[in-house]
C-alpha positions as CSV (number, residue, x, y, z in Angstrom):
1,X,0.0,0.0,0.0
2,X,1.2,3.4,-1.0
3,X,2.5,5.6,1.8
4,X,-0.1,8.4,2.4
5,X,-3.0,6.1,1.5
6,X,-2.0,4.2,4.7
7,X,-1.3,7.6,6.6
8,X,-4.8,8.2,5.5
9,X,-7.1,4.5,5.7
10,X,-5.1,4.3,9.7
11,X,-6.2,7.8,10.6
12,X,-2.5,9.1,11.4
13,X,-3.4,11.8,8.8
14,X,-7.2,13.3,8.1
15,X,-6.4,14.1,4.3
16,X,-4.5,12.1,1.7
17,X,-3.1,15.4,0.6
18,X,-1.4,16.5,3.7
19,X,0.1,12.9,4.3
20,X,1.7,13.7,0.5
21,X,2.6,16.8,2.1
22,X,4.2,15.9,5.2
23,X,6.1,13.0,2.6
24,X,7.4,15.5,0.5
25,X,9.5,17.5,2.5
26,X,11.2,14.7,4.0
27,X,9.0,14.7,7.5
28,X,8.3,10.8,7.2
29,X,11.0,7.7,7.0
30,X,10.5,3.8,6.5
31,X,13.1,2.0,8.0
32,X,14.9,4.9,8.5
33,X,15.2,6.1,5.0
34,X,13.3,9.0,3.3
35,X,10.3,8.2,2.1
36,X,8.1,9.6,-0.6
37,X,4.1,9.2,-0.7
38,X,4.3,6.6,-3.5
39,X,6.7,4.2,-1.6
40,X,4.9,1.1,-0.5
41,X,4.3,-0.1,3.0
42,X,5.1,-3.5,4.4
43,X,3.9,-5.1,7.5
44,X,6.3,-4.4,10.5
45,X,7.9,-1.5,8.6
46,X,9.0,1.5,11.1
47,X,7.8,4.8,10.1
48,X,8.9,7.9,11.9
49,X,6.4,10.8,11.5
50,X,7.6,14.6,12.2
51,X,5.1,16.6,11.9
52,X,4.3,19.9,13.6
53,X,6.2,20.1,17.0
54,X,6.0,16.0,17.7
55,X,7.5,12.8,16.4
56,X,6.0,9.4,15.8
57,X,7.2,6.3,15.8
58,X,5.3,3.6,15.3
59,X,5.6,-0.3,13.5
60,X,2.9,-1.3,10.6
61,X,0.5,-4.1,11.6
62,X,-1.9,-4.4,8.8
63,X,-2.2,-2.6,5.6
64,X,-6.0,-3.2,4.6
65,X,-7.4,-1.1,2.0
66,X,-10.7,-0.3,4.1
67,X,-11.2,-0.4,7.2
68,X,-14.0,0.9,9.8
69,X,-12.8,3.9,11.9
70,X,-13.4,2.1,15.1
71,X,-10.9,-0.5,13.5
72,X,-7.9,1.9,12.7
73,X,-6.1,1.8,15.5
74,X,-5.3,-1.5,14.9
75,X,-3.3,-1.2,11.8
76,X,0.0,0.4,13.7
77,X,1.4,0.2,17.0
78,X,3.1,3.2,19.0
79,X,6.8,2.7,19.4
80,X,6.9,5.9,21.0
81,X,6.3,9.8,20.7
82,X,7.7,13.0,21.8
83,X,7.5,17.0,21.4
84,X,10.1,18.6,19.5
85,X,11.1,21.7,21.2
């Protein structure tokens, strides 16, 4: 699954546009490399997400196309987050 469509379908992101965004300029890395919105997601891949004044890390657990709102939280896992001073 392409990069911001998970940021998206998981609910990490509210638009598909700012995921692409937030890709873009170089805020988001897989594995610890750059990572543009096209790059494809894998199962226990480890994105790290700055964005704003905080960084996410967290691990991919399922990369459904659809899934229920409720349901989201289940496609990652928090490895951990902090503010950015």
């Amino acid at each position: 699954m392409r990069l911001d469509k998970f940021l998206k379908v998981s609910r990490i992101f509210k638009r598909r546009t700012i995921a692409k965004e937030v890709s873009k300029n170089h805020r988001i890395t897989i594995n610890g490399r750059s990572a543009k919105p096209s790059t494809d997601v894998k199962i226990d891949d480890v994105l790290t997400i700055t964005y704003g004044n905080k960084e996410l890390t967290i691990t991919v657990k399922d990369v459904s196309e659809y899934v229920r709102k409720d349901m989201s939280e289940f496609m990652y896992e928090i490895i951990s987050e902090r503010k950015l001073n």
